[in-house]
C-alpha atoms as one frame of an Amber mdcrd trajectory, in Angstrom:
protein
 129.272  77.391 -47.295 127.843  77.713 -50.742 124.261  78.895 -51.138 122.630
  77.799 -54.760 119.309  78.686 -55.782 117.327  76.741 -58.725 114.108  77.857
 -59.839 113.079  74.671 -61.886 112.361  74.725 -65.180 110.409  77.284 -67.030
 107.800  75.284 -68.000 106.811  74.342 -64.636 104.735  76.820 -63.013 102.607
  74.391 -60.764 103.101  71.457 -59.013 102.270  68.839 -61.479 100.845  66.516
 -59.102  97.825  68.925 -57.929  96.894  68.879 -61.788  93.301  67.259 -62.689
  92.895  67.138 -58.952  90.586  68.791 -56.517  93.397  69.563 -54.334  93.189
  73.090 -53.288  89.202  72.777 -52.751  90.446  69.579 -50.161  92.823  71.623
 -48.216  90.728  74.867 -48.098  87.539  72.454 -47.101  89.605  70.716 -44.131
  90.818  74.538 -42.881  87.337  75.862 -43.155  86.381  72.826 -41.036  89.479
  72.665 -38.922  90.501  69.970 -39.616  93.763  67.531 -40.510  94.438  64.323
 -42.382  97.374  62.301 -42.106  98.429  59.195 -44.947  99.350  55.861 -44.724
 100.494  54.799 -48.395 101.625  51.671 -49.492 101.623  51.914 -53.571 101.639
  55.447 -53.966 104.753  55.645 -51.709 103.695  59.016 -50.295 102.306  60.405
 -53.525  98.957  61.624 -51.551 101.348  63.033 -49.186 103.035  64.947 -51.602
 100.109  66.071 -53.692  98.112  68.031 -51.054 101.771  69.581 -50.093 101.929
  70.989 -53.452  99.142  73.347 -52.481 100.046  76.573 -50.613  99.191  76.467
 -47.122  98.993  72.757 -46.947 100.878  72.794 -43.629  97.978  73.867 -41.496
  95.872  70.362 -42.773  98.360  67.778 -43.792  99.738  66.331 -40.565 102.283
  63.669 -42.127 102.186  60.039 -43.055 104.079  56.705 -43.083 105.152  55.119
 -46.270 104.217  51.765 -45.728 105.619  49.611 -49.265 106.820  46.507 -47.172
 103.930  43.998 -45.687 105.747  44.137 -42.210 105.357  47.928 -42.099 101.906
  47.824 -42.510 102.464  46.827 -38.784 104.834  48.238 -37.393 104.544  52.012
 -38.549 100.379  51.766 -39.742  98.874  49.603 -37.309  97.797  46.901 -38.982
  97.223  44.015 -37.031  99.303  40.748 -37.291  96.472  38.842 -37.843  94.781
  40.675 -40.377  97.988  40.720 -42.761  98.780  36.828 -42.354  94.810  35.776
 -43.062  93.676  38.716 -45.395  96.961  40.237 -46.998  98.643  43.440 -47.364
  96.326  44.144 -50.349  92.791  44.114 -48.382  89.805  46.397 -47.123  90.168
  45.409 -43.933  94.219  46.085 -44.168  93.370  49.806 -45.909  90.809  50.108
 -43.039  93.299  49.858 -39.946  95.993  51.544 -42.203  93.260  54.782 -42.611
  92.818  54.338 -37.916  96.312  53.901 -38.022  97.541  57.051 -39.583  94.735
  59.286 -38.090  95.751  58.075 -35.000  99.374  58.337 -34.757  99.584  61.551
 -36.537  96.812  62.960 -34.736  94.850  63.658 -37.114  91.070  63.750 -38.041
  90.742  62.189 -41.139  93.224  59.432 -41.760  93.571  57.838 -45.669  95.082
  54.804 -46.799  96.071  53.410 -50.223  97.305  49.794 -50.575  96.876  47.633
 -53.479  98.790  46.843 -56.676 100.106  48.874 -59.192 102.150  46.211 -61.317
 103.207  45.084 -63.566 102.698  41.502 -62.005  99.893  40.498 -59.833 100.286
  40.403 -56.353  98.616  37.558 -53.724  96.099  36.744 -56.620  95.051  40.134
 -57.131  95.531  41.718 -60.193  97.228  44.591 -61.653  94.788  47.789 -60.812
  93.388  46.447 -57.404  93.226  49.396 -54.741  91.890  49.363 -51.473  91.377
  53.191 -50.487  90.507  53.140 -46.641  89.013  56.512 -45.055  88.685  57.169
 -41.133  87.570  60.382 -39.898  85.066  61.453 -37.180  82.653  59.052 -36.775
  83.102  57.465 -40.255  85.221  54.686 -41.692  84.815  53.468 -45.026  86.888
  51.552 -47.476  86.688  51.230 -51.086  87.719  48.404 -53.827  89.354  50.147
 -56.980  89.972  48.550 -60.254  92.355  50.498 -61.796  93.516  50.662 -65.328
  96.667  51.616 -67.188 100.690  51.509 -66.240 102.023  51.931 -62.793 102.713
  55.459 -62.561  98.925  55.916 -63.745  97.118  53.431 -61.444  99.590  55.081
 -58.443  98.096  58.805 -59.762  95.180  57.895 -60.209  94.637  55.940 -56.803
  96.320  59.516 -55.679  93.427  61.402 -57.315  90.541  59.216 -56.254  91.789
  59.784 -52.632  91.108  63.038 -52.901  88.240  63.635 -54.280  86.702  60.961
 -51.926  88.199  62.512 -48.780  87.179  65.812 -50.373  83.412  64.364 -50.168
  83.791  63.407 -46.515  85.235  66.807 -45.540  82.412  68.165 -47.340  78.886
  65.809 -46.734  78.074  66.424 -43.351  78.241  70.436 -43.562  76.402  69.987
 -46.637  73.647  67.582 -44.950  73.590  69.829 -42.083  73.104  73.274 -44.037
């Protein structure tokens, strides 16, 4: 057996996807509060995922996730309901709000986060280019939030990626805040 080691390139001395991100104040916040998130991702095809692994020590908080990029995934792997994806659609807040249940849940996880929407370049189910639905679940909160997204796929997918974080970032954070 061969054994090859590769360094990367010079250039790269961080993970380029924790860049312009409050990534390493998410995973420290979730392991002062002892807790884990989990992701269900749809257009960022485990981008979140992969972002808060790029930060040292990300394997006490980050549980897993399901990439869930085809509609019947969304129920099978993210627990979706049937229902909810014929009437609604894969891009919906109600459809990023069982995704968010569905990952905390079957990872076991506290906070679970979802991103579904449409990152282009043609519109999807009537919704246009830039639509994201970012679903949140966590103890004793679930929210969702519309997104309208500007620029070319791989920025609407980062910066759906970004947004995530900083929002589950402000859950981790608001109720020690409120409470100290």
């Amino acid at each position: 057996m061969t054994t090859a080691a590769y360094d990367g390139p010079a250039s790269v001395r961080t993970d380029p996807l924790v860049v312009d991100a409050p990534v390493a104040e998410l995973v420290q916040a979730l392991g002062l509060a002892g807790q884990t998130v989990a992701t269900a991702e749809s257009l960022t095809a485990g981008l979140l995922s992969a972002t808060i692994a790029g930060v040292p020590g990300a394997s006490a908080v980050l549980r897993g996730g399901v990439v869930v990029y085809a509609t019947e995934l969304k129920h099978s792997l993210g627990g979706v309901s049937a229902e909810v994806l014929q009437t609604e659609g894969p891009v919906a807040a109600s459809t990023a709000e069982q995704l968010a249940v569905g990952a905390r849940t079957r990872c076991g996880a506290d906070w679970g986060v979802a991103l579904t929407g449409v990152a282009g370049p043609d519109t999807q189910d009537g919704h246009p280019v830039g639509t994201v639905f970012l679903g949140l679940a966590g103890p004793g909160h679930t929210e969702v939030m519309r997104l309208k997204l500007l620029g070319d796929r791989w920025t609407i997918r980062i910066s759906a990626t970004h947004i995530a974080v900083q929002e589950l970032l402000r859950c981790v954070q608001g109720p020690a805040e409120a409470g100290g």
